[in-house]
C-alpha positions as CSV (number, residue, x, y, z in Angstrom):
1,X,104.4,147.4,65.4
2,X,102.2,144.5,66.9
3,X,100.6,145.2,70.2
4,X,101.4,142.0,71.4
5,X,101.1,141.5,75.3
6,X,104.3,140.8,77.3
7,X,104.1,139.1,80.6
8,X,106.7,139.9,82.9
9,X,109.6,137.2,84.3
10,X,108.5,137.7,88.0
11,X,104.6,136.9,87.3
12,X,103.9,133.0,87.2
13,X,101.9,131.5,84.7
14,X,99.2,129.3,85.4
15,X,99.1,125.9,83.3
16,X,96.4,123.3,83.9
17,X,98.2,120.3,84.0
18,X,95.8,117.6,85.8
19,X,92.4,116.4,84.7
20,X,89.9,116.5,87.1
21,X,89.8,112.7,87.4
22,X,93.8,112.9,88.0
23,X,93.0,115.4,91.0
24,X,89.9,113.4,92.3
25,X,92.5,110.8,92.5
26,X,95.3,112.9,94.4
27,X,93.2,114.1,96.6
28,X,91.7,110.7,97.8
29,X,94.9,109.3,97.7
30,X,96.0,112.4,100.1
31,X,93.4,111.7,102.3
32,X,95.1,107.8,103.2
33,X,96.2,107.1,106.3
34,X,100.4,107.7,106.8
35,X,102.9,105.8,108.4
36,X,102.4,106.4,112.1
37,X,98.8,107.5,112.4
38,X,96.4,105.1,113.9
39,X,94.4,104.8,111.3
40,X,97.6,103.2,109.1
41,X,98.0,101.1,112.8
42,X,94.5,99.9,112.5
43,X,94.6,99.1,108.5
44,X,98.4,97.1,108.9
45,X,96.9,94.9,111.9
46,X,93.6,94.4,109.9
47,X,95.3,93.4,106.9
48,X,98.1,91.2,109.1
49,X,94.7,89.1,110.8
50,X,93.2,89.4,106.9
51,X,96.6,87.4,106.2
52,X,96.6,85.1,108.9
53,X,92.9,84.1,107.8
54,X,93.3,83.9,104.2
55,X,96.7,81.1,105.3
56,X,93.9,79.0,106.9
57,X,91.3,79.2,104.1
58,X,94.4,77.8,101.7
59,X,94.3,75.1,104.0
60,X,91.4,73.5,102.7
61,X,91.1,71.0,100.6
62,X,88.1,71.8,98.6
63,X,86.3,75.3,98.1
64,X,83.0,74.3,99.8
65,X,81.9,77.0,102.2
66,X,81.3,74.5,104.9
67,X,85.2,73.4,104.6
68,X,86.7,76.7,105.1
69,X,84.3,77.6,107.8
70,X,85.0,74.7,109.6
71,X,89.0,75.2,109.1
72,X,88.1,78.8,110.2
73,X,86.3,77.8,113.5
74,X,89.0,75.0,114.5
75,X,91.8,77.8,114.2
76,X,89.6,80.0,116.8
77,X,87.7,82.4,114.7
78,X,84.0,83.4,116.0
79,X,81.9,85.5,114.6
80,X,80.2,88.2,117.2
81,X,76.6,86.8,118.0
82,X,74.2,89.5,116.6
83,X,72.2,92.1,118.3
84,X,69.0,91.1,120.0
85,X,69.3,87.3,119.9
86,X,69.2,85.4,122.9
């Protein structure tokens, strides 16, 4: 007779069944913001002004920087003036 081991019904086996890039990936994707927490609220009204934005810049005729800045500007967007000038 072999001695071959036998593993009970009520113990569960272990299988690996994710590579460690898979679970790098499930965890960052765990760690995203949900429907309903503020940090979702931020990103969907961030990416609704990114939107509204990116309409204007279609707007212009050519892709100079100076043409979609000044469509930019007309449609009321300002940058914040930066720290220490006066």
């Amino acid at each position: 007779m072999m001695n071959d081991k036998v593993v009970p019904l009520h113990v569960p086996l272990h299988v690996e069944t994710e590579s460690p890039e898979e679970r790098e990936l499930f965890e960052r994707m765990s760690n995203q913001p949900r429907i309903g927490d503020s940090r979702w609220r931020y990103n969907e009204q961030r990416q609704h002004e990114i939107n509204r934005i990116a309409a204007v810049v279609r707007l212009s005729p050519t892709m100079s920087a100076e043409s979609i800045a000044t469509l930019l500007y007309d449609a009321g967007c300002q940058l914040p003036e930066p720290q220490g000038a006066a």
